[in-house]
Residue, then its C-alpha position, 0 to 999 in steps of 0.5 A: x500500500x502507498x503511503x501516499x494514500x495516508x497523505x489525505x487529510x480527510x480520509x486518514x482523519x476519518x479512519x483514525x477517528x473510527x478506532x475509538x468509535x468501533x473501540x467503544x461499540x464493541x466494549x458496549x456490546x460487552x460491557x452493557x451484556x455483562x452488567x446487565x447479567x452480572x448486576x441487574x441479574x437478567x437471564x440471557x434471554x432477557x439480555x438480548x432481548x433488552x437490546x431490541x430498543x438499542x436496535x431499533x435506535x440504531x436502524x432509525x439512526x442509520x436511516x437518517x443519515x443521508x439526509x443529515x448529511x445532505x443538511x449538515x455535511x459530512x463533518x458536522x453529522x461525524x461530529x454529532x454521531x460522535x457527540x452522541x456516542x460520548x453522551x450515551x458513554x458518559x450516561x454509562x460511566x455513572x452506572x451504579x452499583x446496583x442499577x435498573x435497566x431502564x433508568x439506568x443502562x437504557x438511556x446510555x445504550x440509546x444516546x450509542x446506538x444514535x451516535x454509532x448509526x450517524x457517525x459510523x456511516x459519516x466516517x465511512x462516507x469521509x473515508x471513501x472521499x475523492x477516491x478514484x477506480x484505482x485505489x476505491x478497494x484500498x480505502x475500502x480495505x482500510x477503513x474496513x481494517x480500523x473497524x476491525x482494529x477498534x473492536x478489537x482494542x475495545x475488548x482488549x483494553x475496556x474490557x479488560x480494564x472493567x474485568x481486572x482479573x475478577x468480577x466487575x463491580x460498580x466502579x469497574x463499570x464506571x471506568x471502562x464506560x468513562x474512557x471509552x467516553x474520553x476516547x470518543x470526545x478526543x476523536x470528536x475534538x480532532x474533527x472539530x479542531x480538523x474542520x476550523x482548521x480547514x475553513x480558515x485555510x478556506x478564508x486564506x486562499x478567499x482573501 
């Protein structure tokens, strides 16, 4: 692979900040499942079928992204699949030690749905920006690769960091929600810091 293709802002900007999103969707999927079994002390059955809203907001939110993109462009509907998800995290990362479902892990498992089904499918549109027939597979390939990278690092370093050798408590829970949240909201601010930079080399070459 050229290195060449990495000389893209918009593309290496757009993969880069899909690690820690795919990081933080995987460490929900775990994570939530877990707490849900392990502290509010649902069957399997009933874990799975909590997911069913989460799903649905995800759907609802895919389908929505076109015309978001359409009204706000595509940095700003990354920039607010992104803020979603650090919001859902963050309603995450004050899980008690002995919460409800609905209270408590459901409001954070929608504000992630929301976020990942915009700011996936924003990121994967930017990643795939101004590629030609020769190098459309590459770009593809990558982002294709960091979505596989992020899971990955989600489970290894967020579960991980909750699991700590033993049962999750309350706190574990707490700590791995609150750095996957911190990990989203610096992808976030990279785009947003990437944007103004942007439109103020825009107003240089303007005047």
């Amino acid at each position: 692979m050229p290195l060449s293709f990495f000389a893209h802002r918009v593309r290496a900007l757009a993969n880069a900040a899909t690690v820690p999103l795919s990081a933080a969707l995987s460490g929900t999927f775990f994570l939530a499942t877990l707490y849900l079994q392990e502290v509010i002390e649902l069957t399997p059955l009933q874990a799975g079928l909590a997911y069913l809203p989460f799903c649905a907001a995800l759907l609802l939110a895919i389908s929505q992204v076109a015309r978001l993109i359409g009204a706000l462009g595509v940095t700003y509907t990354a920039l607010l699949g992104l803020l979603l998800t650090a919001a859902g995290l963050g309603w995450l990362a004050r899980l008690p030690d002995h919460g409800s479902l609905w209270t408590d892990v459901m409001p954070g498992m929608l504000g992630v749905a929301a976020g990942m089904g915009i700011g996936l499918v924003a990121l994967q549109h930017a990643a795939l920006s101004d590629v030609t027939e020769d190098d459309a597979g590459t770009a593809s390939g990558v982002q294709r690769s960091v979505d596989q990278l992020g899971g990955s690092l989600g489970l290894a370093v967020l579960v991980g960091t909750a699991l700590g050798g033993g049962t999750p408590q309350g706190p574990d829970f707490r700590a791995a929600f609150g750095r996957a949240a911190l990990g989203v909201l610096a992808a976030a601010a990279a785009v947003a810091v990437a944007r103004a930079s942007a439109g103020r080399s825009t107003r240089g070459i303007r005047s």
